[in-house]
C-alpha positions in Angstrom: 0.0 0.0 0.0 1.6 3.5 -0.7 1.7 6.5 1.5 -1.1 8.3 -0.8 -3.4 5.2 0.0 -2.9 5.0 3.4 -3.0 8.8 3.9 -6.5 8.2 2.3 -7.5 5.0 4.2 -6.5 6.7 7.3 -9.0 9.6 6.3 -12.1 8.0 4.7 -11.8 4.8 7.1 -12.5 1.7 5.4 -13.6 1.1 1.7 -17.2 1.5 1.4 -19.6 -1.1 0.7 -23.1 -0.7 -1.1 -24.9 -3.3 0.4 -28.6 -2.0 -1.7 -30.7 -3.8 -2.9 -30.4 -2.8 -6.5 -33.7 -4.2 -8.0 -35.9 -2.2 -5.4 -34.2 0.5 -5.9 -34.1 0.8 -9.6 -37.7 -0.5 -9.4 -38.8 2.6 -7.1 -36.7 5.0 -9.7 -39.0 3.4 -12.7 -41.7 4.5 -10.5 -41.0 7.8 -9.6 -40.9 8.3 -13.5 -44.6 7.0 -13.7 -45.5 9.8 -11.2 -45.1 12.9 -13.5 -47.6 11.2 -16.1 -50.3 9.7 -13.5 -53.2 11.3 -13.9 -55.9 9.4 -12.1 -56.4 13.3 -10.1 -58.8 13.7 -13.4 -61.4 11.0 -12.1 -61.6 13.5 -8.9 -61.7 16.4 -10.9 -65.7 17.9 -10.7 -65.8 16.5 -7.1 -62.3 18.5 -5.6 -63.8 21.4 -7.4 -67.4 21.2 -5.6 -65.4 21.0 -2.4 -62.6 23.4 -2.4 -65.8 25.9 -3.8 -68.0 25.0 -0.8 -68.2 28.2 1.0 -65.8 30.1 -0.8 -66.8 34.1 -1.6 -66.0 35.3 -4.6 -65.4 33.6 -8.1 -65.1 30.1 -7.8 -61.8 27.6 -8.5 -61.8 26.8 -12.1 -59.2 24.0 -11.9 -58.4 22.1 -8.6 -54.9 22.1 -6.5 -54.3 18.6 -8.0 -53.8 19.8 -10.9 -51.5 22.6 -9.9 -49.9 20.3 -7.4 -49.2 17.9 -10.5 -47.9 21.5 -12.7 -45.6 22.4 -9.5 -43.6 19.2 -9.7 -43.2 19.8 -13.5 -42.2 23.6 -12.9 -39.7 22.2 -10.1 -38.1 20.2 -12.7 -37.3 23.7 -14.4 -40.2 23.1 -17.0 -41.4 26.8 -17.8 -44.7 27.7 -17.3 -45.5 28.3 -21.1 -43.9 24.5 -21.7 -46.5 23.5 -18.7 -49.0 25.0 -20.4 -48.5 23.5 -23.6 -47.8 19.7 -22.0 -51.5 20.5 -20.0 -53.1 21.2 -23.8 -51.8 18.3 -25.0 -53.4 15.9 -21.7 -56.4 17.6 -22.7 -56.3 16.2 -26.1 -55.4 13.1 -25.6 -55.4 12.0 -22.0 -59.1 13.2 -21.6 -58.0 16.4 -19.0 -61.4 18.4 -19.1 -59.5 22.1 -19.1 -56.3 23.6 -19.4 -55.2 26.5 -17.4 -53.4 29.4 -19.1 -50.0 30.7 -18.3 -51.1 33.4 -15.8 -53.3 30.9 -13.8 -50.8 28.5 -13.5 -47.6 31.0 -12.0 -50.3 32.7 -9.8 -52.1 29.1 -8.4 -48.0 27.6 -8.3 -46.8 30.7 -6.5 -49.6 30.9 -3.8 -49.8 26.8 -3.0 -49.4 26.0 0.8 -46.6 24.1 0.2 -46.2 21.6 3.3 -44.8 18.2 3.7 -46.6 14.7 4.6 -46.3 13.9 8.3 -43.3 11.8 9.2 -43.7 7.9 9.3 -43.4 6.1 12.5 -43.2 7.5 16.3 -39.5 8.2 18.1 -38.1 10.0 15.1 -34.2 10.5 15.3 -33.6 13.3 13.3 -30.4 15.5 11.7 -30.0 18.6 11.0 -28.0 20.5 8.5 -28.1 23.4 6.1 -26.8 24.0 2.0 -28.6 26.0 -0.5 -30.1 26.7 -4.1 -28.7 29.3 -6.1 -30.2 32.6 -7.3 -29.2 33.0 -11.0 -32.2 35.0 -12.5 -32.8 37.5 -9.1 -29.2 37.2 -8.5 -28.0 41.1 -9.5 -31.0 42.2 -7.6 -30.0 40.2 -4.6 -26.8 41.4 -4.5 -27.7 44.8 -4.8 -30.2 44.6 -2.1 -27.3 42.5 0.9 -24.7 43.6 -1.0 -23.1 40.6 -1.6 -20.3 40.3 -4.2 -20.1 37.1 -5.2 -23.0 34.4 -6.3 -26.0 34.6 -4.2 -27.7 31.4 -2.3 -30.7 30.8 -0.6 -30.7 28.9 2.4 -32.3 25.7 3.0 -31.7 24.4 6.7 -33.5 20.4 7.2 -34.5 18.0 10.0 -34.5 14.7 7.9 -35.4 11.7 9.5 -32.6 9.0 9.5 -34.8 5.9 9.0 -36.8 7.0 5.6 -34.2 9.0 4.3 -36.6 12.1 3.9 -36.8 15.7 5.2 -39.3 15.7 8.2 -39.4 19.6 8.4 -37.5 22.2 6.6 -37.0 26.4 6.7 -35.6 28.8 3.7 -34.7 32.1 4.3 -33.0 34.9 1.9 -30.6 36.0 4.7 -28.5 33.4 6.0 -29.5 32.3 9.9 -28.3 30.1 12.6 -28.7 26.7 11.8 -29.5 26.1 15.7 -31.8 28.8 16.3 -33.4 27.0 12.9 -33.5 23.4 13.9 -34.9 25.0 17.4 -38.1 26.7 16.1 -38.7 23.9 13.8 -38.1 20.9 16.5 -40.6 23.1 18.8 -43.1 23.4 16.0 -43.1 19.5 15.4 -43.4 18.8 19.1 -46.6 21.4 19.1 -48.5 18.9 16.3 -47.2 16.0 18.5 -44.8 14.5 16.1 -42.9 12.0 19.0 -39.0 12.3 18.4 -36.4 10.3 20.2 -33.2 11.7 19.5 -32.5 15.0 17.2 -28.2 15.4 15.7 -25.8 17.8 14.0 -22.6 19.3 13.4 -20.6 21.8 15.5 -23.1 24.4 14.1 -25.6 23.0 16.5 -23.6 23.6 19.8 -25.7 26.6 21.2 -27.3 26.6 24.6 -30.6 27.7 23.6 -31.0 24.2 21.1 -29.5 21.9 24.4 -32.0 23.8 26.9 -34.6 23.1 24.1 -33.5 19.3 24.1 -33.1 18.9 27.8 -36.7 20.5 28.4 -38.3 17.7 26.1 -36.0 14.9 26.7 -34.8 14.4 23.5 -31.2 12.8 23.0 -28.5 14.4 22.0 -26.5 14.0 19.0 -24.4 16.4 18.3 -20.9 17.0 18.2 -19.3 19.5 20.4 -15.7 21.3 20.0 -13.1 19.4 21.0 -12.0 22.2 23.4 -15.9 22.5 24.9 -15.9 23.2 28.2 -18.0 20.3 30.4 -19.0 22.8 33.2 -21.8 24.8 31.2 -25.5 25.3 33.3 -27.1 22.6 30.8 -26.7 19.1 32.1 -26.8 17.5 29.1 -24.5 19.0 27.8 -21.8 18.5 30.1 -22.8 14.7 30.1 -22.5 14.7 26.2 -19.2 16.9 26.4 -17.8 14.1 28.8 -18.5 11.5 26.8 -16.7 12.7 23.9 -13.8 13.6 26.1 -13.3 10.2 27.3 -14.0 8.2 24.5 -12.7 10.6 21.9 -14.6 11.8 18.8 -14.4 8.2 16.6 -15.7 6.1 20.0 -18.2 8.6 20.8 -19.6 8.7 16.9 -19.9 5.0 16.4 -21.5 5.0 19.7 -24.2 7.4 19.2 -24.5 6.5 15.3 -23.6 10.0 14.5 -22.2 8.7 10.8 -26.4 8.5 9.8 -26.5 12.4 9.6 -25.3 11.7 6.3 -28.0 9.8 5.1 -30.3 12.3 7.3 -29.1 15.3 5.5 -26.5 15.5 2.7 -27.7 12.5 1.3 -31.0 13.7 1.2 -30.0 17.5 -0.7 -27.8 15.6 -2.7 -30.9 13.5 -4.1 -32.8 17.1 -4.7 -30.1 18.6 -6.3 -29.8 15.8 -8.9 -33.7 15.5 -9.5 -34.5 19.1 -9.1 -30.9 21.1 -9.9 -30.1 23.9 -7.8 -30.9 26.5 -9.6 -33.3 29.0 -8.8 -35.1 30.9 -11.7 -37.5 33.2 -9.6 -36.4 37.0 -9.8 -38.2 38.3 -6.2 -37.4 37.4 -2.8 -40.8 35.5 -2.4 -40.3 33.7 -5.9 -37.0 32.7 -4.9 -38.7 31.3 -0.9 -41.4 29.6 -2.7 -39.3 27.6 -5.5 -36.9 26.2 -3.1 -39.5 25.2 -0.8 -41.6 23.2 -3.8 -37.9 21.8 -4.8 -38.1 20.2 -1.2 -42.3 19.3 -1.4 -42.3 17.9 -4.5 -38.9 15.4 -3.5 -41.0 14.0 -1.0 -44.0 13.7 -2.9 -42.3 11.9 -6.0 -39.8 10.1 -3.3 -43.0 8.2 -1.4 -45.1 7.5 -4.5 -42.3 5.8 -5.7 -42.1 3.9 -2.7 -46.1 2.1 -3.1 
């Protein structure tokens, strides 16, 4: 073995070994493909319309949020709205779609859906947190105008993705860059409020802030997250110190196979990773609430296409 190998063996660890199982997965990708031409929402059609017009003041829904749902995914594969509106002219010609939506309709119904993820599967959630981003290329001179920022211009996308189903849980995007903590705080707190049940919530050294462990401790949540190797242990949060201990003693290697801190990949990176290579990373919005609103259907729309590939 030469010195470049074991320099490398000694930083990656062992070789890594894909133990998938390749048919399932390659059969779930096949399916994810059938998503963007299932149309069965059509059968539904008259019947969503009579219900999302029940009660409703003012001029009535002319095509129901299936439909838009089903044009949002499109858009979020960078599909422009003019394209989208010629593919839905051509399902009402031959796919038996009973209207199509013109281009204005569709950017205003898009632009205005509640985008909001399915409830997590299963109780005692562990979840990771972490935080990359989606660049601004159309709104980027305006952006940079506004913050003054020189070089290229991202939007933020910080993620609680749940280690077990490989899929983001709950998820914030914000314009101006914030603390992941403070992040992973008010969206852990908003999960607990629509009692989601988590068991153990992890991150990086971005996490290490006091308000997050006082958050943790308060709920009894387990820790996994890595503190600085010079942390102090005599801080006023308990758990804390007990975690900060731990790593002391057993040093950072012990302590991570220990507490499975190696899944945050999976949790996290793994999962932008899959978005970026479905989605891009692009942004092509030009305003600030453009910019919010694609990032967050880039995120919707992986879980959507990620679960009905999974039936």
């Amino acid at each position: 073995m030469t010195d470049v190998e074991k320099k490398k063996r000694r930083r990656w660890g062992k070789k890594f070994k894909d133990k998938r199982d390749w048919p399932l997965t390659n059969g779930r990708l096949v399916k994810r493909g059938e998503f963007l031409l299932d149309l069965r929402f059509v059968k539904r059609w008259d019947k969503e319309l009579a219900e999302m017009n029940k009660g409703k003041v003012g001029q009535p829904f002319e095509f129901p949020n299936s439909l838009i749902n089903f044009q949002a995914v499109l858009h979020a594969k960078n599909i422009r709205y003019r394209e989208i509106k010629g593919i839905t002219i051509k399902l009402v010609e031959i796919a038996g779609l009973p209207a199509y939506n013109d281009y204005c309709t569709i950017n205003r119904r898009v632009n205005k859906l509640a985008v909001k993820l399915e409830p997590p599967q299963g109780d005692n959630l562990v979840l990771f947190n972490d935080g990359s981003g989606f660049q601004a290329i159309a709104g980027g001179e305006y952006m940079r105008e506004k913050y003054g920022k020189k070089n290229r211009v991202w939007v933020q996308i910080i993620i609680l993705g749940d280690k077990e189903h490989k899929e983001p849980v709950s998820f914030e995007v914000n314009i101006v860059h914030e603390s992941e903590a403070d992040s992973t705080k008010r969206q852990l707190e908003k999960l607990l409020s629509e009692d989601i049940k988590i068991s153990a919530v992890g991150g990086d050294g971005s996490m290490d802030e006091m308000d997050l462990w006082n958050c943790l401790q308060q709920h009894g949540i387990r820790p996994i997250i890595k503190p600085d190797k010079n942390a102090r242990d005599d801080s006023d949060n308990e758990l804390r110190n007990k975690v900060v201990k731990e790593r002391n003693k057993k040093g950072y290697k012990k302590w991570a196979k220990k507490n499975k801190y190696g899944f945050r990949w999976v949790a996290t990176e793994g999962i932008f990773s899959a978005i970026k290579r479905i989605f891009g990373e692009q942004l092509a919005a030009t305003s600030e609430i453009g910019l919010i609103q694609e990032a967050k259907i880039k995120i919707w729309a992986y879980q959507k296409i990620k679960r009905y590939g999974e039936t």
